[in-house]
C-alpha positions, 0 to 999 in steps of 0.5 A: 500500500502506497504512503501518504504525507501532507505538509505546509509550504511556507512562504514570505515575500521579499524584495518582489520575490516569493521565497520559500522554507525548505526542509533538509532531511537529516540524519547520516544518509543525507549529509553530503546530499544537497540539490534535489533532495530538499522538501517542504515540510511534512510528514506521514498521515496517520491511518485512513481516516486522518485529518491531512490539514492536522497532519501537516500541521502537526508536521510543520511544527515537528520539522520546524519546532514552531506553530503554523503561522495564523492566517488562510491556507492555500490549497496546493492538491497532491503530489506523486513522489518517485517512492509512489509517495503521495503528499497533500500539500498546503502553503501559507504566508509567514516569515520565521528565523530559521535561527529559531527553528528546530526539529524532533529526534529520529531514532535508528540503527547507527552504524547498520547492523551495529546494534546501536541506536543513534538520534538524528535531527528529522532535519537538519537546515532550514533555508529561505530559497528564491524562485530559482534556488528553490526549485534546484533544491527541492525534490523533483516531485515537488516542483508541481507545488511552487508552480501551483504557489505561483499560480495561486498568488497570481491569481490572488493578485489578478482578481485584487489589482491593490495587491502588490505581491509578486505574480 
């Protein structure tokens, strides 16, 4: 049976420019991986009947160590990742310091087949990117998500001509 995730793509505007908070997995397996393996944060749903916006909440605050910032969500549908993964996805306006931001602990088997158990960060950094930036950073898959952000701010900005974000 296919996993299913949901997560908060996080955003600001800056200087006519819309950057976005992505997520580096941690952990040793990604250490020395950087473009194309970013990702917005989000996390696994909890059964079949699971509430996909409470379960990227509860996501975003694990991976980001803050609250959802208040205000409307913009729906960005579903992604399918190479995994066969599907991810429910929603963005929201803010602007946190990632000096501010932490994660929870993961738990494994560290060395493999060591018998230890080591703790690592869920993520280990946490980057405001630019459009281009962005979108060498974050997973393949998940570019369908900034276009559709972009997509939705247009919009937002065309049916509000006083608006003044960047399309």
């Amino acid at each position: 049976m296919a996993r299913t995730s949901a997560g908060i793509l996080l955003y600001r505007l800056r200087e006519g420019s819309v950057d976005v908070l992505l997520v580096h997995p941690g952990g040793p397996f990604f250490g020395r991986k950087d473009l194309g393996n970013w990702s917005i944060p989000k996390g696994e749903v909890d059964g079949d009947d699971a509430d996909y916006e409470a379960t990227a909440r509860r996501e975003f605050h694990e991976e980001v160590g803050h609250p959802v910032p208040p205000g409307p969500l913009i729906e960005l549908g579903s992604i399918r990742q190479k995994s066969g993964k599907t991810v429910y996805a929603w963005a929201i306006e803010g602007d946190i310091d990632p000096v501010t931001m932490s994660s929870n602990l993961i738990e494994f088997e560290w060395p493999p087949f060591s018998g230890s158990k080591k703790s690592f960060g869920e993520v280990d950094k946490w980057v405001y990117y630019g459009p281009a930036d962005a979108r060498e950073h974050i997973k393949e898959t998940q570019i369908p998500l900034l276009d559709r952000l972009d997509a939705a701010l247009a919009a937002a900005a065309a049916a509000d001509p006083t608006d003044r974000s960047p399309r």
